[in-house]
mmCIF file of the C-alpha atoms, coordinates in Angstrom:
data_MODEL
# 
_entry.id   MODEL 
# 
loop_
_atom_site.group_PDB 
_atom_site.id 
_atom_site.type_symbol 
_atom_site.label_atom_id 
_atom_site.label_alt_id 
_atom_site.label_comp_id 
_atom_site.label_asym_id 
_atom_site.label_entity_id 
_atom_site.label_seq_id 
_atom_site.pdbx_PDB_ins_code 
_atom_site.Cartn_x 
_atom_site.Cartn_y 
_atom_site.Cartn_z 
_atom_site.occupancy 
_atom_site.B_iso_or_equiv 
_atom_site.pdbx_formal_charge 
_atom_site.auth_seq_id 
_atom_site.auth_comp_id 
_atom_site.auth_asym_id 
_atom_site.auth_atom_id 
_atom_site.pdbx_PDB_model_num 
ATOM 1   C CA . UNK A 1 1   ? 24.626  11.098  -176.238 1.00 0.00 ? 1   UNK A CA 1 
ATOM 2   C CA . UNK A 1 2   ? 20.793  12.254  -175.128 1.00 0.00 ? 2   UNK A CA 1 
ATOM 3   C CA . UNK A 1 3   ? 19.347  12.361  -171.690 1.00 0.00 ? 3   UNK A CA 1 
ATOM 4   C CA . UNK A 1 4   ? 17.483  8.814   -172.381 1.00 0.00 ? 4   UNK A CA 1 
ATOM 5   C CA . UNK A 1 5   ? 20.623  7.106   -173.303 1.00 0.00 ? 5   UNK A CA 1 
ATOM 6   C CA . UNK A 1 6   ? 22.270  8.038   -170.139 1.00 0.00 ? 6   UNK A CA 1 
ATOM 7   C CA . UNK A 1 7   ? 19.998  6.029   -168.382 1.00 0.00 ? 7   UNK A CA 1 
ATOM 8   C CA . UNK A 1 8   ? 20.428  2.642   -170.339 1.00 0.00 ? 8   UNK A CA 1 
ATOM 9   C CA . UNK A 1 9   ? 22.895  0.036   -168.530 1.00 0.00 ? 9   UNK A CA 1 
ATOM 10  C CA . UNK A 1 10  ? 25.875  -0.225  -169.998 1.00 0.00 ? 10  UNK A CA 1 
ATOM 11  C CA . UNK A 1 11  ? 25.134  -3.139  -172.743 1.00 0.00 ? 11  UNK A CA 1 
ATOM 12  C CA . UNK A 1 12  ? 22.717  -1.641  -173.785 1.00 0.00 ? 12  UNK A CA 1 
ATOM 13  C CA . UNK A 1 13  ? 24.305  1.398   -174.841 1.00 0.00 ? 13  UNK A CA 1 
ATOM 14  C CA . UNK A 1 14  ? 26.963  -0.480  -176.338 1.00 0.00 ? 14  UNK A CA 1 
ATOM 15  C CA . UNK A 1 15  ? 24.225  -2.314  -178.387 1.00 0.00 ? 15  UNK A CA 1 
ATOM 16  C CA . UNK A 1 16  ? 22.875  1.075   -179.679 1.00 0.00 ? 16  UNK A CA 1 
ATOM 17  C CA . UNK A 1 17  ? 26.426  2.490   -180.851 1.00 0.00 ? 17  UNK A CA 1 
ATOM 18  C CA . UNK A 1 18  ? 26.797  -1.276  -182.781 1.00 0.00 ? 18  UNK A CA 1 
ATOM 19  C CA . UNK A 1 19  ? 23.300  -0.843  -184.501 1.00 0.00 ? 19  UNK A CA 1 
ATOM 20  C CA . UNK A 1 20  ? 23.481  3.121   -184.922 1.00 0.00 ? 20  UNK A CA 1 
ATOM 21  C CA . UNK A 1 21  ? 20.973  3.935   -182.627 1.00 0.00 ? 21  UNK A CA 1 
ATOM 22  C CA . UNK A 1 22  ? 17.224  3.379   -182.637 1.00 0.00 ? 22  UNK A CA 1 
ATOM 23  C CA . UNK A 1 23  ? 14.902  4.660   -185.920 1.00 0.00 ? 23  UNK A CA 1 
ATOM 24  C CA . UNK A 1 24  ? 12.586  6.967   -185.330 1.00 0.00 ? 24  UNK A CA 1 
ATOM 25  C CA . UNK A 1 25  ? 9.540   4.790   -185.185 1.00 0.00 ? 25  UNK A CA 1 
ATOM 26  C CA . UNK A 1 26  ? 11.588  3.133   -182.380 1.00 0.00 ? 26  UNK A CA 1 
ATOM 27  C CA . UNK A 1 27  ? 11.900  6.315   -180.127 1.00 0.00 ? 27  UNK A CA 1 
ATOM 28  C CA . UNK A 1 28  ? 8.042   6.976   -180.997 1.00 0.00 ? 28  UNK A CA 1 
ATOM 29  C CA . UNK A 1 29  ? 7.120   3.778   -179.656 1.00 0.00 ? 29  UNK A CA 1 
ATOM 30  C CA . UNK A 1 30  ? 9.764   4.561   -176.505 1.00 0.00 ? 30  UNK A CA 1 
ATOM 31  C CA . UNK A 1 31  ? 7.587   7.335   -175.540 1.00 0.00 ? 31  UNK A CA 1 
ATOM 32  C CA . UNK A 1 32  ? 4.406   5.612   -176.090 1.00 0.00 ? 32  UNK A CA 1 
ATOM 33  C CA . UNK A 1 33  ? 5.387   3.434   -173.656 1.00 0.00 ? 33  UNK A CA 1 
ATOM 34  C CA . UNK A 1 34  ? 6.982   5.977   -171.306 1.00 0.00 ? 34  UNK A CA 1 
ATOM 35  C CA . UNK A 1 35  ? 3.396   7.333   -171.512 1.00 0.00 ? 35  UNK A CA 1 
ATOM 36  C CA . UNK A 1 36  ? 1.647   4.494   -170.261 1.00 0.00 ? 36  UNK A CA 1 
ATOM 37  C CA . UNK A 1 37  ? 3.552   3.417   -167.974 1.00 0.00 ? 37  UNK A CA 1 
ATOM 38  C CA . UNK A 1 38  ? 3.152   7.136   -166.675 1.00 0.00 ? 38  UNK A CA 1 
ATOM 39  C CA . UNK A 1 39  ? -0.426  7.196   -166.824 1.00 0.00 ? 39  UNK A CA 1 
ATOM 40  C CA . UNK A 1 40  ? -0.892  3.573   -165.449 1.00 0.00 ? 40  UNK A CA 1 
ATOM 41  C CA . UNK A 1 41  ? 1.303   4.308   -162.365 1.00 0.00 ? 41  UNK A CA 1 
ATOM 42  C CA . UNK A 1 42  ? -1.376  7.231   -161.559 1.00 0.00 ? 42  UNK A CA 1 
ATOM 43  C CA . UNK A 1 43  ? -3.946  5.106   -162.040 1.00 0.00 ? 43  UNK A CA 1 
ATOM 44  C CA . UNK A 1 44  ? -2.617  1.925   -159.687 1.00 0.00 ? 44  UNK A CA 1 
ATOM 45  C CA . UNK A 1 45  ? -1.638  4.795   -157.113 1.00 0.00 ? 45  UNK A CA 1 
ATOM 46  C CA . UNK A 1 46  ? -5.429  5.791   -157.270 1.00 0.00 ? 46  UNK A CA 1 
ATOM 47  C CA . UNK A 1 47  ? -4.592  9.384   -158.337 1.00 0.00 ? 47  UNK A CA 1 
ATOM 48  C CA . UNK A 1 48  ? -6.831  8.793   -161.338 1.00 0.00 ? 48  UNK A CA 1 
ATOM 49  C CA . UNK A 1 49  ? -9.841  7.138   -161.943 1.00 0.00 ? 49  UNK A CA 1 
ATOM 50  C CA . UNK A 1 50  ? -10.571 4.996   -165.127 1.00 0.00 ? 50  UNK A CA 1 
ATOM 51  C CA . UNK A 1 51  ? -12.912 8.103   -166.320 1.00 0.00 ? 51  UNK A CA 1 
ATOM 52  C CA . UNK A 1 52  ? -9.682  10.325  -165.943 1.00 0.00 ? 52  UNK A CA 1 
ATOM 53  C CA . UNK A 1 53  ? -7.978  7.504   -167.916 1.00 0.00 ? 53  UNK A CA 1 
ATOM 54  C CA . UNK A 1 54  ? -10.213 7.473   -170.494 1.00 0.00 ? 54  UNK A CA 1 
ATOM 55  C CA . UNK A 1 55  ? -10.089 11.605  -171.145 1.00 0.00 ? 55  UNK A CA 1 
ATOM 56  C CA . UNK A 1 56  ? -6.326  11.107  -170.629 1.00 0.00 ? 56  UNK A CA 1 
ATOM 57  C CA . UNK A 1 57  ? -6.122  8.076   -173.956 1.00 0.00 ? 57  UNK A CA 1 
ATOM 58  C CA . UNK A 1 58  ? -8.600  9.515   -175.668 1.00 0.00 ? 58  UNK A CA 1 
ATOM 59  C CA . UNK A 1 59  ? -6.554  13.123  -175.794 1.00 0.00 ? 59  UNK A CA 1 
ATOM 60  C CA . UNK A 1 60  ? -3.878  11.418  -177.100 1.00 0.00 ? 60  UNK A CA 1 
ATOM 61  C CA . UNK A 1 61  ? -5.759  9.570   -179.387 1.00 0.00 ? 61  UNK A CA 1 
ATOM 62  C CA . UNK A 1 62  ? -3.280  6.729   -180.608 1.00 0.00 ? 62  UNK A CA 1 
ATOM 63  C CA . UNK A 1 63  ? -4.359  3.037   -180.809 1.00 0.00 ? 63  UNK A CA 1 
ATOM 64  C CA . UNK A 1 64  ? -0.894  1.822   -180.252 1.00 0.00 ? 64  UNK A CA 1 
ATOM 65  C CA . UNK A 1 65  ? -0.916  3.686   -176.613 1.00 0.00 ? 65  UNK A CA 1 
ATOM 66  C CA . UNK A 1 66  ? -5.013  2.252   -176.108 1.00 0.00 ? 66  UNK A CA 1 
ATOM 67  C CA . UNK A 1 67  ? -3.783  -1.411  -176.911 1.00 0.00 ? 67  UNK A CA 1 
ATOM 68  C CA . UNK A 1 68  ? -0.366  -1.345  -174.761 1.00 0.00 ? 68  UNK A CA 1 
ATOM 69  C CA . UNK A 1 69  ? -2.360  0.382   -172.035 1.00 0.00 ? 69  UNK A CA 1 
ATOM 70  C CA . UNK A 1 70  ? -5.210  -2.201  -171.931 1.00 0.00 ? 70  UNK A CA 1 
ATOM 71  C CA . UNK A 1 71  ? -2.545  -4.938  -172.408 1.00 0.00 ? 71  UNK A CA 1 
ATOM 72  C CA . UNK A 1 72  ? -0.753  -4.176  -169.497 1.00 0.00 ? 72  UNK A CA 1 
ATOM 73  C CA . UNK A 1 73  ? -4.228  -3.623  -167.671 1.00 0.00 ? 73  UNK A CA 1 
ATOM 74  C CA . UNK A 1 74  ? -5.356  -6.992  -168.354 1.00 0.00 ? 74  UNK A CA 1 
ATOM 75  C CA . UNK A 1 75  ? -1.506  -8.071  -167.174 1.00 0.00 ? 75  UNK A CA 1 
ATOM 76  C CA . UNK A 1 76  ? -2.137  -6.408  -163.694 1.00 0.00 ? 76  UNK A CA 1 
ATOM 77  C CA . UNK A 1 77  ? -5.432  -8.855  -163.145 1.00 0.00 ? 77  UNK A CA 1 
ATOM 78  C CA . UNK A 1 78  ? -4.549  -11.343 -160.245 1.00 0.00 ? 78  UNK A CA 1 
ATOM 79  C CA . UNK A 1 79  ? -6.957  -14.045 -158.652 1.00 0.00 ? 79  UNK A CA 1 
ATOM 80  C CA . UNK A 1 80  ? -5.632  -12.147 -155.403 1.00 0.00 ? 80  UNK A CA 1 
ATOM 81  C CA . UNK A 1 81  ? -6.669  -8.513  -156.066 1.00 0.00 ? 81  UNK A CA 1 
ATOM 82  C CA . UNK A 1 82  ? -9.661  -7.654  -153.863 1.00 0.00 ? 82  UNK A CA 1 
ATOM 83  C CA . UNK A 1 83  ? -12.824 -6.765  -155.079 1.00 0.00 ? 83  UNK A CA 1 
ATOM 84  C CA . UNK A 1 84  ? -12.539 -3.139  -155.564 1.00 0.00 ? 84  UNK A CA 1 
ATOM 85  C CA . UNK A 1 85  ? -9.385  -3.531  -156.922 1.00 0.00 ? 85  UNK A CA 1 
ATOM 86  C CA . UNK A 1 86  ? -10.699 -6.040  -159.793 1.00 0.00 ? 86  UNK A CA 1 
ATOM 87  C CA . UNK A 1 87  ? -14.052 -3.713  -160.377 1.00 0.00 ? 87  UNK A CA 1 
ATOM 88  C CA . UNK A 1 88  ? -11.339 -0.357  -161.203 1.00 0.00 ? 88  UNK A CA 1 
ATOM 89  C CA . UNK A 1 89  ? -9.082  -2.973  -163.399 1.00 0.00 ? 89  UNK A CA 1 
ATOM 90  C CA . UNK A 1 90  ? -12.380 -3.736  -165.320 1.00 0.00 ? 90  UNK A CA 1 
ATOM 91  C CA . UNK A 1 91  ? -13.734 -0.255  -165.301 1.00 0.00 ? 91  UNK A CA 1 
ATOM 92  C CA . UNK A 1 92  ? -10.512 0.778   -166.920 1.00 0.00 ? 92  UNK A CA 1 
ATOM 93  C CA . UNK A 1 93  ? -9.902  -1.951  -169.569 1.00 0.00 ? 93  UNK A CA 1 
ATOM 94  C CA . UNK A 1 94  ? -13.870 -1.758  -170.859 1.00 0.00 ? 94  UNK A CA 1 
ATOM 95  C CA . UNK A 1 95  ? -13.159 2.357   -170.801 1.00 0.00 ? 95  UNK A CA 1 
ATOM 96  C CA . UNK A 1 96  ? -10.365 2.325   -172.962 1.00 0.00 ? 96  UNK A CA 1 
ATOM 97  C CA . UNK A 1 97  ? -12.223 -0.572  -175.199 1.00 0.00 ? 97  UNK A CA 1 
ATOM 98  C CA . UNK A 1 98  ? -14.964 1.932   -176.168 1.00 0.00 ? 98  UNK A CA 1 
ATOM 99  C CA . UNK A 1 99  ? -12.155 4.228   -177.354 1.00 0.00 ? 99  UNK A CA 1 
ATOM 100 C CA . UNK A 1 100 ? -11.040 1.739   -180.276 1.00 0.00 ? 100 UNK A CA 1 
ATOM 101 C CA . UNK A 1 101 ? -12.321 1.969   -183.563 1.00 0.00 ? 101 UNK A CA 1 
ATOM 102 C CA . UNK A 1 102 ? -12.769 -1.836  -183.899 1.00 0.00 ? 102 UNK A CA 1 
ATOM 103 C CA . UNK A 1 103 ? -14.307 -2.500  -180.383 1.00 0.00 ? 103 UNK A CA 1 
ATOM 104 C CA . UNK A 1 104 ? -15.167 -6.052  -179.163 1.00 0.00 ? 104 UNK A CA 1 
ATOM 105 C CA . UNK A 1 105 ? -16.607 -4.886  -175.935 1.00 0.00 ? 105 UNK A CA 1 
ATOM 106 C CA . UNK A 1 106 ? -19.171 -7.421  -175.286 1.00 0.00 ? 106 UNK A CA 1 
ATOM 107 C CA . UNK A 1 107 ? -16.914 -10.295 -175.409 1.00 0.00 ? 107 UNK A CA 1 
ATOM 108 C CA . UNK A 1 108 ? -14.141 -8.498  -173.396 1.00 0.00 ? 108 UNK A CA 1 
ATOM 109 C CA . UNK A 1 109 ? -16.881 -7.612  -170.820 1.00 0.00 ? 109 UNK A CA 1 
ATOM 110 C CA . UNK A 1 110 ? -17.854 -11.729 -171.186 1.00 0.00 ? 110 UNK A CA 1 
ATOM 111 C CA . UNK A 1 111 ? -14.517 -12.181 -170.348 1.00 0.00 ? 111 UNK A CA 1 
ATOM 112 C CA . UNK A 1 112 ? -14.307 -10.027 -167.350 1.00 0.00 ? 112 UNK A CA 1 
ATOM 113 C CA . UNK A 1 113 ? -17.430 -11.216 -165.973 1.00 0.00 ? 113 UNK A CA 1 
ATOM 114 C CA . UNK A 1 114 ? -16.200 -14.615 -166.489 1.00 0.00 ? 114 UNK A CA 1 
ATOM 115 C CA . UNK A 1 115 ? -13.529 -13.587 -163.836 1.00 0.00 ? 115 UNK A CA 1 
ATOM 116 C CA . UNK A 1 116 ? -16.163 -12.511 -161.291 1.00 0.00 ? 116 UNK A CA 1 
ATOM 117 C CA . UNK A 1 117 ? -17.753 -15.543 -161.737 1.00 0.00 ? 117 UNK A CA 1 
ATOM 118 C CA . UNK A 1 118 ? -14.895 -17.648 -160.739 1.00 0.00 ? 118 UNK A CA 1 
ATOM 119 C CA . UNK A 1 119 ? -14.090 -15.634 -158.108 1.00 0.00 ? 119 UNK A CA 1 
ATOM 120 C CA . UNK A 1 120 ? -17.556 -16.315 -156.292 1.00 0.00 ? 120 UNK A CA 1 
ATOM 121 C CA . UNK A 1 121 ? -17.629 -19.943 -156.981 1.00 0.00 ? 121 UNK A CA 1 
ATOM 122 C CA . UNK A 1 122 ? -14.134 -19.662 -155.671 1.00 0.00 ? 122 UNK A CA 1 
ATOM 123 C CA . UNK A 1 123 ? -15.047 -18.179 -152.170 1.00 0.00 ? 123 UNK A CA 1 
ATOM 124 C CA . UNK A 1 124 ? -19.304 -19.971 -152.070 1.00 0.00 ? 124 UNK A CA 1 
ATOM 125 C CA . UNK A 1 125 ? -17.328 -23.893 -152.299 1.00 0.00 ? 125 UNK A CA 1 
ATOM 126 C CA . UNK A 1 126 ? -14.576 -22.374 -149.667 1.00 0.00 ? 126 UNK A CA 1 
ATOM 127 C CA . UNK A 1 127 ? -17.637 -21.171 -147.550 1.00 0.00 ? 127 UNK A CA 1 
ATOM 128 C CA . UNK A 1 128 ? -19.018 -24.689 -148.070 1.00 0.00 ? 128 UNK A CA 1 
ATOM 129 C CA . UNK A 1 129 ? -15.929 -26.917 -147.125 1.00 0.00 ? 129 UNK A CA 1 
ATOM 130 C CA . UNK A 1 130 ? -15.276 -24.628 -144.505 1.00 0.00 ? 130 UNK A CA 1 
ATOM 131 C CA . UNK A 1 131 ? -18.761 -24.953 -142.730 1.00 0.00 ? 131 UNK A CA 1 
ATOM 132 C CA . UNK A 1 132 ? -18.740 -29.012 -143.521 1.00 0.00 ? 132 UNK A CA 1 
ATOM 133 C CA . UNK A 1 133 ? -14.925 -28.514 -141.843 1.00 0.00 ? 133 UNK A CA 1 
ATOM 134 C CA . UNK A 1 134 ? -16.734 -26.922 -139.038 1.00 0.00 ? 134 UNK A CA 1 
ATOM 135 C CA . UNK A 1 135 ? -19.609 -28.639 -138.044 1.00 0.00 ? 135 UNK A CA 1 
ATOM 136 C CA . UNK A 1 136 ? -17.263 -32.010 -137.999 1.00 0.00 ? 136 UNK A CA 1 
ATOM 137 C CA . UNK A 1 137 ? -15.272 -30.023 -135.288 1.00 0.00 ? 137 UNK A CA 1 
ATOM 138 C CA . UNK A 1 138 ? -17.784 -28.897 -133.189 1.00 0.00 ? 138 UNK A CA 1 
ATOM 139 C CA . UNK A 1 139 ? -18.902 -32.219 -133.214 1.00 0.00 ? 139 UNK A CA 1 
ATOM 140 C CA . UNK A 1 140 ? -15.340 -33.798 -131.825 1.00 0.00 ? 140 UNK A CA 1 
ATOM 141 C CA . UNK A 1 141 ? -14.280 -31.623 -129.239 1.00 0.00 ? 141 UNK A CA 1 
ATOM 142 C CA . UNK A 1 142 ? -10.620 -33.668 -129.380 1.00 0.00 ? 142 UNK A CA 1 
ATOM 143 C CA . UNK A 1 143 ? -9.706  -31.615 -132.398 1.00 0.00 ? 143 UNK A CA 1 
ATOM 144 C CA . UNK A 1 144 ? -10.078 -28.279 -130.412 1.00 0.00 ? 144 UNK A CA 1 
ATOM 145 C CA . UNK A 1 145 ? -7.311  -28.949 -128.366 1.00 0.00 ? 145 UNK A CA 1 
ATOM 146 C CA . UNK A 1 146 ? -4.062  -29.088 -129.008 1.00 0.00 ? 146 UNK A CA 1 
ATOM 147 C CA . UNK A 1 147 ? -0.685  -30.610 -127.446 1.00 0.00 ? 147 UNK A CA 1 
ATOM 148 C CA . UNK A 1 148 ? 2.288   -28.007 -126.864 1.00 0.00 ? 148 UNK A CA 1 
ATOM 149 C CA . UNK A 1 149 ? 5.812   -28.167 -125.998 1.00 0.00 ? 149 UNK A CA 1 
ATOM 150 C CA . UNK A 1 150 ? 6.437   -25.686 -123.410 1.00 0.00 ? 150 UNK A CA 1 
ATOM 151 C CA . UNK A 1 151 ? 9.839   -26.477 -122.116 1.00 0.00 ? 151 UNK A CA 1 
ATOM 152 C CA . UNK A 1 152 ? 10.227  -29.914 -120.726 1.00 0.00 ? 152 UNK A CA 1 
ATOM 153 C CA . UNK A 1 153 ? 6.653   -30.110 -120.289 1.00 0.00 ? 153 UNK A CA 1 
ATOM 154 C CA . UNK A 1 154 ? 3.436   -30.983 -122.942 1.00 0.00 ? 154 UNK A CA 1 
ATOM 155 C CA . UNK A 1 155 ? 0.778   -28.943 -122.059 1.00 0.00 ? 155 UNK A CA 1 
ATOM 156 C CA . UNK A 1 156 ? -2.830  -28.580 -123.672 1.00 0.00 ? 156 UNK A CA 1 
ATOM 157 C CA . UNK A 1 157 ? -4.364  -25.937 -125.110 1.00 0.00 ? 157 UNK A CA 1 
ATOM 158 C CA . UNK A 1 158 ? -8.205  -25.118 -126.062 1.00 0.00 ? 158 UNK A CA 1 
ATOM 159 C CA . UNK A 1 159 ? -8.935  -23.821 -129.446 1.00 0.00 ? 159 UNK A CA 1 
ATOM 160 C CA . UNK A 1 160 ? -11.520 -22.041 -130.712 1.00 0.00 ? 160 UNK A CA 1 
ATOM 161 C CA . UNK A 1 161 ? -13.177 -23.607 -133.167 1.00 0.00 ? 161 UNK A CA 1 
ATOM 162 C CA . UNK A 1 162 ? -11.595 -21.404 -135.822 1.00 0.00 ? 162 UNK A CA 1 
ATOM 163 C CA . UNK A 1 163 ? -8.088  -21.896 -134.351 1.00 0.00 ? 163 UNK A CA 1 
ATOM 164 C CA . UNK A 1 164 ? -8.781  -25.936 -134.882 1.00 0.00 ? 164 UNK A CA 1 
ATOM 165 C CA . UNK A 1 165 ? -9.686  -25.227 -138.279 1.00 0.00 ? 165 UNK A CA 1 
ATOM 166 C CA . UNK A 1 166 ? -7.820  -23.298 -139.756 1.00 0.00 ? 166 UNK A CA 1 
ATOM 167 C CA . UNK A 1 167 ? -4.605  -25.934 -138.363 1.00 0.00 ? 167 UNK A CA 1 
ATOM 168 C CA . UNK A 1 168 ? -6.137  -28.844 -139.496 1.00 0.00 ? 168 UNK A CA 1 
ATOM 169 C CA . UNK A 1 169 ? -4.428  -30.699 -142.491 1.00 0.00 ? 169 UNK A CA 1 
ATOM 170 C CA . UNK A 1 170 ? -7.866  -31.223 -144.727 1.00 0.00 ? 170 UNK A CA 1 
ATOM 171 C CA . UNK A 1 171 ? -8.438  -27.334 -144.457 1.00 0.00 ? 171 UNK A CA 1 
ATOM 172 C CA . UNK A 1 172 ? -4.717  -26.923 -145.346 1.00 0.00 ? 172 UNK A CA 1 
ATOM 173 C CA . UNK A 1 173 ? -5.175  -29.047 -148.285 1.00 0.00 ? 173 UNK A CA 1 
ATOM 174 C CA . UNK A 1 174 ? -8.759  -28.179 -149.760 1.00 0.00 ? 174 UNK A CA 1 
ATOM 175 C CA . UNK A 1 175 ? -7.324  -24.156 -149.542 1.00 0.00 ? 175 UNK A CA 1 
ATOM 176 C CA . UNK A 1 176 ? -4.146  -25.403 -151.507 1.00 0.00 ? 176 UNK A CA 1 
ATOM 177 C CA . UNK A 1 177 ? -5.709  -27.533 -154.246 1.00 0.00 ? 177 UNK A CA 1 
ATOM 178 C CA . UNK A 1 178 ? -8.879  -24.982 -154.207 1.00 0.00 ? 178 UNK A CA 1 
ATOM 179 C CA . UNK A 1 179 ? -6.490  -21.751 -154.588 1.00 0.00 ? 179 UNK A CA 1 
ATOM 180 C CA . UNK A 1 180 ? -4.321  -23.726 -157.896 1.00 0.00 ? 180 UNK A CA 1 
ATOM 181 C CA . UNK A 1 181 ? -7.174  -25.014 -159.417 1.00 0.00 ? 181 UNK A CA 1 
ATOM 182 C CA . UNK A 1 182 ? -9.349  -21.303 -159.532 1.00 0.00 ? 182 UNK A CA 1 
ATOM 183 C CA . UNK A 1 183 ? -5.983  -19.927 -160.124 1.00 0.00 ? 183 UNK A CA 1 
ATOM 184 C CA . UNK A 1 184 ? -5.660  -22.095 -163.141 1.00 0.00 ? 184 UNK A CA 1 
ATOM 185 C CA . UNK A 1 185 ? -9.161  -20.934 -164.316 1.00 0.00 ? 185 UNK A CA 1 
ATOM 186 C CA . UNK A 1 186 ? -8.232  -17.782 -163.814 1.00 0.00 ? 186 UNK A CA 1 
ATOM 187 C CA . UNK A 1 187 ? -5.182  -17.749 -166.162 1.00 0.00 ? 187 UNK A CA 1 
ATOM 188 C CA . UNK A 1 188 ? -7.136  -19.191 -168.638 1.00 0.00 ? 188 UNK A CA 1 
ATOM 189 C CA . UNK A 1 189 ? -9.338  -16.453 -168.781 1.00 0.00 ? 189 UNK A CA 1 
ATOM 190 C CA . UNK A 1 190 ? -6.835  -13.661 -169.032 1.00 0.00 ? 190 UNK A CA 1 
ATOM 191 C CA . UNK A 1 191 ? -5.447  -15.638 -171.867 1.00 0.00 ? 191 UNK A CA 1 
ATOM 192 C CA . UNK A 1 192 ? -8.676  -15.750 -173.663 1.00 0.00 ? 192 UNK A CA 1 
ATOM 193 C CA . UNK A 1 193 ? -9.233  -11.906 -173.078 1.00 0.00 ? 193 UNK A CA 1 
ATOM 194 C CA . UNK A 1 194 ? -6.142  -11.254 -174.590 1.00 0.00 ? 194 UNK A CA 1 
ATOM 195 C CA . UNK A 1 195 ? -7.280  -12.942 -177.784 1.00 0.00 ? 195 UNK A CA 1 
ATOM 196 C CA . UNK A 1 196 ? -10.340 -11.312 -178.149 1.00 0.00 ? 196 UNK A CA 1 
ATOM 197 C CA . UNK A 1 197 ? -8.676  -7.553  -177.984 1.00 0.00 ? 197 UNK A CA 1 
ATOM 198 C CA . UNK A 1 198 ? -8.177  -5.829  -181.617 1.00 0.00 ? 198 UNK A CA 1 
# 
């Protein structure tokens, strides 16, 4: 038995003695993936940049690792991940597009700026609903306070205006519906970028 079988659970090493172990185009594509996974783990950490990624692919020069690698790039996009965090995701999956022989790079990078583009539509109508939200409470000062059970007694409290806000129902609503419906979108996207990659 070899190192790498060691590590398999238990069924799964049962499995292999069954089928008679894996063919050799089976271990290559094994360490192909060991050797993603490797190199996107450095690059999530930060320890390399998607330049560094793209010396690091293109050294090794095998579509199979540049299409598993962008794959699982594109996977890692969330309608969460900061700003920063989506520009390096991009940076990386257009860097390892330009090392493919058949490239589609302008309508992966349509694609990724499609996500942008959601994203600030996203946050401008949550800027808007949250100003309309605001001006209605700074013009009813009853929804800056708020009743609280302290004991046996009800006392009042004052808000701030962002306290009364963000504990209103409508703001807890709009975020909710707002967040699945760009989140939707969002998807969508992805799914779309995935069919355009060669």
């Amino acid at each position: 038995m070899t190192n790498w079988q060691k590590d398999l659970p238990p069924i799964a090493r049962e499995r292999l003695a069954r089928i008679g172990g894996l063919t050799q185009e089976e271990k290559e594509r094994m360490r192909d993936s060991e050797k993603v996974n490797s190199l996107l783990s450095e690059f999530h950490q930060n320890r390399i940049d998607p330049e560094s990624l793209w010396k690091r692919l293109k050294k090794e020069g095998k579509p199979s690792l540049l299409r598993e690698a962008q794959a699982r790039l594109i996977d890692s996009l969330s309608f969460g991940d900061t700003p920063a965090e989506l520009q390096r995701r991009r940076d990386g999956i257009l860097a390892i597009e330009t090392l493919k022989e058949e490239q589609n790079t302008p309508a992966v990078e349509l694609s990724l700026n499609l996500m942008e583009d959601l994203r600030k539509r996203y946050r401008a109508e949550m800027e808007q609903a949250y100003n309309r939200i605001r001006a209605e409470v700074e013009r009813n000062p009853q929804l800056m306070v708020k009743q609280v059970q302290q004991e046996q007694r009800t006392m009042l409290v004052q808000l701030t205006v962002d306290e009364a806000i963000k504990q209103l129902p409508e703001w807890q609503d709009f975020l909710s519906q707002h967040e699945g419906t760009y989140s939707q979108e969002f998807a969508k996207v992805i799914e779309k970028l995935k069919r355009e990659l060669k």
